[in-house]
N, C-alpha and C positions, 0 to 999 in steps of 0.2 A: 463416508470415511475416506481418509486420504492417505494416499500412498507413503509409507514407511518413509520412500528417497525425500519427501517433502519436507523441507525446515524451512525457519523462520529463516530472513535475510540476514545478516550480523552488521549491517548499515542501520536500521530498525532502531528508534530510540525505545527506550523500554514504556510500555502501557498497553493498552487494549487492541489499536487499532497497529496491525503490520503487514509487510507484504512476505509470501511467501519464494521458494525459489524455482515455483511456476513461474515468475514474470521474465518476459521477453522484450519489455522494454518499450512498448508499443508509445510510450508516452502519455495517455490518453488521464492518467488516476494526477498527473502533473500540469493536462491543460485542465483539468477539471478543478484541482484544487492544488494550486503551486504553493500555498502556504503550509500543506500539514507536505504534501509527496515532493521530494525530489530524485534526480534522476542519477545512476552510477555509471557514466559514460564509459569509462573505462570496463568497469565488470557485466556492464550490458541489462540494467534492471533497473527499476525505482524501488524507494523504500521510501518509509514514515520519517520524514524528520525530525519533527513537529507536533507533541499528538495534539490534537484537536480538545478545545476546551469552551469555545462559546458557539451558540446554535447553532449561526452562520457557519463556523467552521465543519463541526458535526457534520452538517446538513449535507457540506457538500462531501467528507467525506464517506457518508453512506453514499451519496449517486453515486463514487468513483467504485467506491467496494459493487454494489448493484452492475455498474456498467463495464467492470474489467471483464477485458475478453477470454483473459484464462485462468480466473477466478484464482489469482494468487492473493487478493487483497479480505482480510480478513479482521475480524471484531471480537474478540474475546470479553469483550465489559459488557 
């Protein structure tokens, strides 16, 4: 269960896959997959730009959800 303080990003295109406002910005869900994550240089976080629709993309967006360091990246679908 996840802390009340936690919301969705408002960068986030609306679908399944978003980052929450655990992320720190580490970059990592963006070298993983720069087609669905990019980054809010200014507000200091990534978000979904992009959702994901063919495997390839999928694919890597689950490694990026699996391998964020502080599990702000999530799947609702």
């Amino acid at each position: 269960m996840q802390a009340s303080t936690v919301q969705k990003l408002p960068d986030n295109v609306p679908g399944s896959y978003y980052v929450d406002s655990n992320c720190y910005d580490c970059g990592l869900c963006v070298d993983i997959n720069p087609h669905v994550f990019k980054r809010n240089g200014l507000k200091c976080y990534s978000f979904v730009a992009l959702q994901p629709e063919d495997p390839l993309h999928i694919s890597l967006a689950e490694d990026a959800l699996q391998t964020c360091p502080c599990k702000a990246i999530h799947n609702d679908g």
